[in-house]
N, C-alpha and C positions, 0 to 999 in steps of 0.2 A: 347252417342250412339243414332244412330235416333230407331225409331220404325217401326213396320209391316203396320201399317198404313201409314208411310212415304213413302213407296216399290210404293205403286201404282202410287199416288197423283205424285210424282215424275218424272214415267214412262210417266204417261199422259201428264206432261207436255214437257220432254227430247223428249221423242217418239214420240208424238202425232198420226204422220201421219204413224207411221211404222207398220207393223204387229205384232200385237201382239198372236192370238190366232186361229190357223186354226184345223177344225173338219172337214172332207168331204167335202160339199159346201158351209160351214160356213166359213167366214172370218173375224174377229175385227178385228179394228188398236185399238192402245192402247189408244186413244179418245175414242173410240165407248166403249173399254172395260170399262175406268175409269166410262163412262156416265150412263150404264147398273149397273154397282157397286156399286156407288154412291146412285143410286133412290135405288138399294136393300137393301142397308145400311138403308137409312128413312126408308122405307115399313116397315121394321122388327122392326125401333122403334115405329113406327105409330099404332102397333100393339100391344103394350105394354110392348116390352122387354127392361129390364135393365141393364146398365153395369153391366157385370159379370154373366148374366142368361147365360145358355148352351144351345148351338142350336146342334141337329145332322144331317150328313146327312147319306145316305144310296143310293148307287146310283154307278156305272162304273161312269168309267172318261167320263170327256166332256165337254162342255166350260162353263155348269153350275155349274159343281164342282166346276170348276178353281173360276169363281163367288164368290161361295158361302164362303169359302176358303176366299176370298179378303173382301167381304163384313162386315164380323163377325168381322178383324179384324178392320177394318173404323170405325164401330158401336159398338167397344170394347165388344163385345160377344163372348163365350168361345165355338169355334167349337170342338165339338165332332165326328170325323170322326169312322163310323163302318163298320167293313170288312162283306161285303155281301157275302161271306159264313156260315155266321153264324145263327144256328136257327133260327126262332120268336123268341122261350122261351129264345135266349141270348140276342138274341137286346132288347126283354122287360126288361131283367137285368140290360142292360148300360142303356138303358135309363130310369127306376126306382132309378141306382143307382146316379146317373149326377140330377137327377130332369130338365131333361131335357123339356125347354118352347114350344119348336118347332121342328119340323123335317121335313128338304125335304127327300124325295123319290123319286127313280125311277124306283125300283124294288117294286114287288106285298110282302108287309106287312099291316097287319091293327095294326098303334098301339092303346095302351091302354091310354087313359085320355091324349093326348096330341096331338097339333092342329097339321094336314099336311098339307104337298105345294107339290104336283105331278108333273110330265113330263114323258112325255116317252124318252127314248136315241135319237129316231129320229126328233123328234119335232125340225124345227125352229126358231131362233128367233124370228120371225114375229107371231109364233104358239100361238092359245087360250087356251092356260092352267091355272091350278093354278098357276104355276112361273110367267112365263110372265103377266098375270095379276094381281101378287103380286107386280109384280118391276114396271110394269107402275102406277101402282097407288102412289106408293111412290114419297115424293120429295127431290133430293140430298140432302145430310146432308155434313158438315163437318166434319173431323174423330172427332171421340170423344176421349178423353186426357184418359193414361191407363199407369201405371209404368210397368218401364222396368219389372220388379218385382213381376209383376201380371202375374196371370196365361192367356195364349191364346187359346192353343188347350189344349186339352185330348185324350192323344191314348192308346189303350186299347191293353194291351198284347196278343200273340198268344193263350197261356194258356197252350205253351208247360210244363211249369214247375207249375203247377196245375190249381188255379181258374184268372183267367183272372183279371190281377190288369190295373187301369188308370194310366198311366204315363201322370203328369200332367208337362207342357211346360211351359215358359215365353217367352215375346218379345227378351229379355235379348238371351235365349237359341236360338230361335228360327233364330234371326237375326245375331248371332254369326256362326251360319251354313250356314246361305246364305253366307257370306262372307268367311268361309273357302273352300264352294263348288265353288267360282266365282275363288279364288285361285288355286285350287289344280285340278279341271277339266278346269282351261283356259278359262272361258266361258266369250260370250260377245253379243254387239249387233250383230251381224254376226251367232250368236249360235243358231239352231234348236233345240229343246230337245224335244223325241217321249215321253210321258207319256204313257210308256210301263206298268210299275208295276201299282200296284193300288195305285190311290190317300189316301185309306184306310190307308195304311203305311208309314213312312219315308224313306223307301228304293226308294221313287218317291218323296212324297209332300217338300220335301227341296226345288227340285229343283221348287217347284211355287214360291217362294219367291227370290233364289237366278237368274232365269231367268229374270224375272221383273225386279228386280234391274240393272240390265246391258239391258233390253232392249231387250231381245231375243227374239222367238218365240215359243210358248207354241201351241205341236200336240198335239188333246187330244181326236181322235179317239180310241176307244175300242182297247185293243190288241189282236187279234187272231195268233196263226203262220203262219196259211198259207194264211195271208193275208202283215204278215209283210214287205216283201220286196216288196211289191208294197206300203204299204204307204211309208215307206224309199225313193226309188224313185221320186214319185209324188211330195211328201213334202220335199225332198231333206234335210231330217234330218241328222245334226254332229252328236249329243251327243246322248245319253239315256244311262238304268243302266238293267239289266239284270241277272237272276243267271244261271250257268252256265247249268243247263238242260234242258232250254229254249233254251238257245243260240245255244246249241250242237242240239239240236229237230230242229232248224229251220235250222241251217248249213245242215242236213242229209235231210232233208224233199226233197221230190219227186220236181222237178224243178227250184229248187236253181240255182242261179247263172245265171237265167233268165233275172232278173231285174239289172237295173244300181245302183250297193251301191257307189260308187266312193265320194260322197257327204259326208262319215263316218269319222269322225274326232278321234274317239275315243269308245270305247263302257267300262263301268264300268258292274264288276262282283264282287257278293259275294253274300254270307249269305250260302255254300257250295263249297264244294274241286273240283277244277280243275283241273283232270292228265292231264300228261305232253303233250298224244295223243290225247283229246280233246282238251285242248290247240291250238296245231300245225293246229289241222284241223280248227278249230272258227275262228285263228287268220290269216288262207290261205284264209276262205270260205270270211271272212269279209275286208281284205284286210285294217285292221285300227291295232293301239293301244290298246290290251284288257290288261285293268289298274283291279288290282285286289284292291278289297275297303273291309272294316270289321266296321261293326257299332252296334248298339245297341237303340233301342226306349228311354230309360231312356238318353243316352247321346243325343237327339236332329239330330240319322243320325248316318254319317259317321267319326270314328274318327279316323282309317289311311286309305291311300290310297298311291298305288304306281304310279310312276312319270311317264309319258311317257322315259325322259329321264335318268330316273335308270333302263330301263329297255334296255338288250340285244338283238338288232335286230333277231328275231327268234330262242331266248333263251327262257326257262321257267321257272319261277322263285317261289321257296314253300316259297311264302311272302307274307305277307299285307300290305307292304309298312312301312310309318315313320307315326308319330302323326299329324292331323291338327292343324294348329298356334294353336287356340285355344282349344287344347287338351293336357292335363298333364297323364302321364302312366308310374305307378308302377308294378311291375310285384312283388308280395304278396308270402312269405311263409305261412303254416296254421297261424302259432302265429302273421303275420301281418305285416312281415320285409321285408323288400326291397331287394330283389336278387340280384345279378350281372350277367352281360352279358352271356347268354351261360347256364341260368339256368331256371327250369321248375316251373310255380306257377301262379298263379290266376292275371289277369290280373285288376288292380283297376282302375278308369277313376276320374280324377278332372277337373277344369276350370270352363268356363261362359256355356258352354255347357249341362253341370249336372243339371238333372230336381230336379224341388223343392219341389218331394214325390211322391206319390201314391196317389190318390185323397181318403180322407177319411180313410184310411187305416195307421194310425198313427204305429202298430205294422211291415207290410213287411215294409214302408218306413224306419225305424230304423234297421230293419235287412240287409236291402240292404246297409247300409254306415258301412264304419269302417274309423278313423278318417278324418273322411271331405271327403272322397273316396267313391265312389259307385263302389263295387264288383259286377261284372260282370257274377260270374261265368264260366268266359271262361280262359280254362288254357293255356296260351304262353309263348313266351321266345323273350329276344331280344338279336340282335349281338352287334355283337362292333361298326355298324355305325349307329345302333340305328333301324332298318327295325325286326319288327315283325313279329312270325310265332302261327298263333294258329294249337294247338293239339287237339280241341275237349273243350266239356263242363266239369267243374270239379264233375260235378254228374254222368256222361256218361262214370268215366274213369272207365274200368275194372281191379280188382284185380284179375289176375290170379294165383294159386299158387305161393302166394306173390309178383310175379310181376305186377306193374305197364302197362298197354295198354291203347295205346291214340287212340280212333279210328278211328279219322281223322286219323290218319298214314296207317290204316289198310287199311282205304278206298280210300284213294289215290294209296298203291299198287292194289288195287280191279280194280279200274277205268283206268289202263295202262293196263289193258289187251283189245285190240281192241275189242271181241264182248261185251264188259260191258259197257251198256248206263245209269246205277247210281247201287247206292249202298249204302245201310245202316247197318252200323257193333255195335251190342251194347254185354252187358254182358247176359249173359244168367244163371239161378243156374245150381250148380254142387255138388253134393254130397263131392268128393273128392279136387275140385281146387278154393272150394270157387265160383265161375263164370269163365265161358268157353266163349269164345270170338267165337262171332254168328254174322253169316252176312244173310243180304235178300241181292236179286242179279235180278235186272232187264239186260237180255242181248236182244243181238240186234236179228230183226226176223230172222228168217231159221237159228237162231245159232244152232250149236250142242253142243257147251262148255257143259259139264259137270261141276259140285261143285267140283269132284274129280280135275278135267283140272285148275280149278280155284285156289284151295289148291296147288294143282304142281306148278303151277303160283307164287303164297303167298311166297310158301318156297325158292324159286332164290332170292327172295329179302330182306324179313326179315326175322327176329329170329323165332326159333319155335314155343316159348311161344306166338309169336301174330299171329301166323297164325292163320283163324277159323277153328275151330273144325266140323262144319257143318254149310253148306248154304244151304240156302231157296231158290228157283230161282221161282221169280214170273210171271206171266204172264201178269201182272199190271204194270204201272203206280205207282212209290210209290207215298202215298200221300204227299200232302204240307200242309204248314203252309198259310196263306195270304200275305205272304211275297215274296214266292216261298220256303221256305226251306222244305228241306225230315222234315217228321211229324216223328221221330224216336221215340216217347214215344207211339204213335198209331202205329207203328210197329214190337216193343218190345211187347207190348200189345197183340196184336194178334197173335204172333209170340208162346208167353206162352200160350196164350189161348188156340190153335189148338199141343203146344205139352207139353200137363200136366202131366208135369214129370221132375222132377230135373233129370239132366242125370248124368251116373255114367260112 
């Protein structure tokens, strides 16, 4: 199998002349990009780092992420990407805990005991900063030799599920993902791809490796919504990956349908529930393919995804598709046996795609496998042609007097009701049912919906026992993860905090 430093080296020579990388008024062909890479790769050894030292960055997308990203792998350095929402006090943790040698920046942080490389988002290439005066100083290198088997990146968990662990990558994983994303989204040299999500996460930075390798063109202007469909447009973007209350935000937003999207080849969604009326409207307003995908940081991305052609022309379908080539999926009873079709249980993940631990963290890394399997925590089921359905996280499922609530179920009946623009449903205590099944409810402006209107709603569709017992209707914005997903343990959270009182 080649490696991540083969991805570029390669590009630059197939491509050479072709576009590789447009920002605003920024434009590389993939010569310019390799040339720009290459001298960043030296700089950064000329400076004293060694195979295997951790480089982070901090920083929105933009064509020196995409860089930086390429460089680390050329000069066999272990990129640590951090999600710029997070404190000082957390980026001083990852980068305390990585022993991180170096860090670009683009956003205002001071670190502690380790050297910076600044830029601002708008700066040029031609610009006098530290980047640019770090890369011209340097002189091309050859990639440096690095086992499949060695660790590349480091990405660091949301911390939905408590303290925020490194999910540590190889080339191995890393290039097993380019190639089932080049598979399973169709991508090619002809392929646009908007780097909408943040490069901070794998819900986006696949596709830098799996673009490059076919040759594509990498947008890597900043995402705003109301700015989206005019880069779409201008840059005549196919692909990009999106969760669904962005999509549904920008389908509604004031002016829609303004701009020329006709250039949309396809759009990927997940990391959250799509009702079947969001759907219809994303998949009218956008006028493409919306492929619904389910992945995981520990698996390296995405590891099913639905097909354009399994899917029913303006049908909606409660699926995540089948596995990628290179993805194995057991669906787990508690004691650790393999279910069959049609049954409910913890979804386990194997292959080349499975990270090789938690960085430093020898105790979660053993708790996360059960034979040779990385548990997921996420509970689904699969049919008889093999297309899976997740129900929710298996810590998030609620015991209601003794039954079983999955609240993806809940929340998907939640989000068919037209004024419901998201929704987050978790267990709440009960004196008497063990936990009462609790929804927060963001609806749409000038609604009137009531919770009462909402419950009327709940009960035409499902069983008693999962209707909520009371919802919260907020005036907010739920929050997210750096992913985009609802933040449900920070809403759960506050949810107790503001009503302290087991209810009876």
């Amino acid at each position: 199998m080649f490696q991540l430093s083969d991805i570029l080296e390669r590009a630059a020579w197939l491509f050479a002349d072709k576009p590789a990388v447009r920002h605003g008024t920024v434009s590389l062909t993939y010569a310019e990009l390799g040339s720009r890479v290459f001298r960043l790769a030296g700089a950064m050894q000329e400076l004293g780092l060694k195979p295997g030292d951790r480089v982070a960055v901090l920083g929105r997308n933009s064509f020196r992420n995409l860089e930086i990203h390429l460089a680390c792998a050329h000069a066999n350095l272990v990129l640590v990407p951090i999600n710029i929402r997070l404190a000082a006090s957390e980026v001083d943790r990852i980068i305390q805990l990585t022993r991180t040698r170096l860090l670009f920046r683009a956003l205002p942080y001071e670190p502690r005991d380790v050297p910076c490389i600044q830029w601002d988002d708008d700066d040029a290439p031609a610009s006098d900063n530290d980047y640019e005066r770090l890369r011209k100083q340097g002189l091309a290198i050859a990639a440096q030799p690095r086992a499949l088997s060695d660790i590349a990146e480091i990405y660091f968990t949301s911390g939905t599920t408590g303290e925020p662990k490194g999910v540590c990558l190889t080339d191995q994983n890393l290039v097993a993902s380019a190639l089932d994303a080049i598979l399973t989204l169709e991508l090619s040299a002809k392929s646009i791809w908007f780097h909408a999500p943040p490069m901070f996460h794998l819900v986006d930075a696949f596709s830098i490796w799996a673009l490059t390798l076919v040759g594509g063109c990498h947008i890597t202007e900043h995402f705003e919504p109301a700015k989206f469909c005019a880069v779409v447009e201008r840059s005549r973007v196919t692909v990009l990956s999106l969760p669904p209350p962005l999509l549904d935000m920008i389908a509604r937003s004031t002016g829609f349908g303004t701009h020329d999207l006709s250039s949309l080849d396809r759009i990927s969604f997940g990391g959250a529930p799509m009702a079947e009326p969001i759907y219809r409207r994303c998949a009218a307003a956008f006028g493409c393919p919306l492929v619904q995908s389910y992945g995981t940081t520990e698996t390296s991305g995405t590891v099913c995804q639905q097909m354009p052609h399994d899917l029913v022309e303006g049908a909606w379908q409660n699926s995540i598709g089948q596995p990628l080539p290179h993805i194995k999926i057991k669906v787990l009873d508690d004691e650790g046996k393999s279910l069959p079709a049609g049954e409910i249980g913890e979804l386990a993940i194997g292959g080349p795609r499975v990270m090789v631990g938690y960085w430093e963290n020898p105790s979660a890394t053993e708790a996360a496998f059960r034979d040779g399997l990385y548990l997921t925590g996420d509970l689904g089921m699969c049919d008889e042609k093999g297309h899976f359905t997740i129900l929710g996280r298996k810590k998030d499922m609620i015991i209601s007097g003794g039954e079983n609530v999955y609240p993806a179920e809940v929340e998907k009946v939640l989000l068919s009701h037209p004024d419901v623009i998201e929704a987050a449903v978790f267990g709440a205590p009960h004196e008497n049912w063990g936990e009462q099944v609790t929804a927060v409810v963001v609806l749409a402006q000038d609604s009137e919906t009531t919770p009462q209107d909402l419950i009327a709603h709940c009960r035409t569709l499902i069983g008693g026992y999962k209707v909520p017992k009371a919802i919260s209707l907020s005036a907010d914005a739920l929050p997210k993860t750096g992913p985009g997903k609802i933040a449900k343990t920070i809403i759960r959270a506050k949810y107790l905090e503001t009503h302290a009182h087991v209810e009876r």
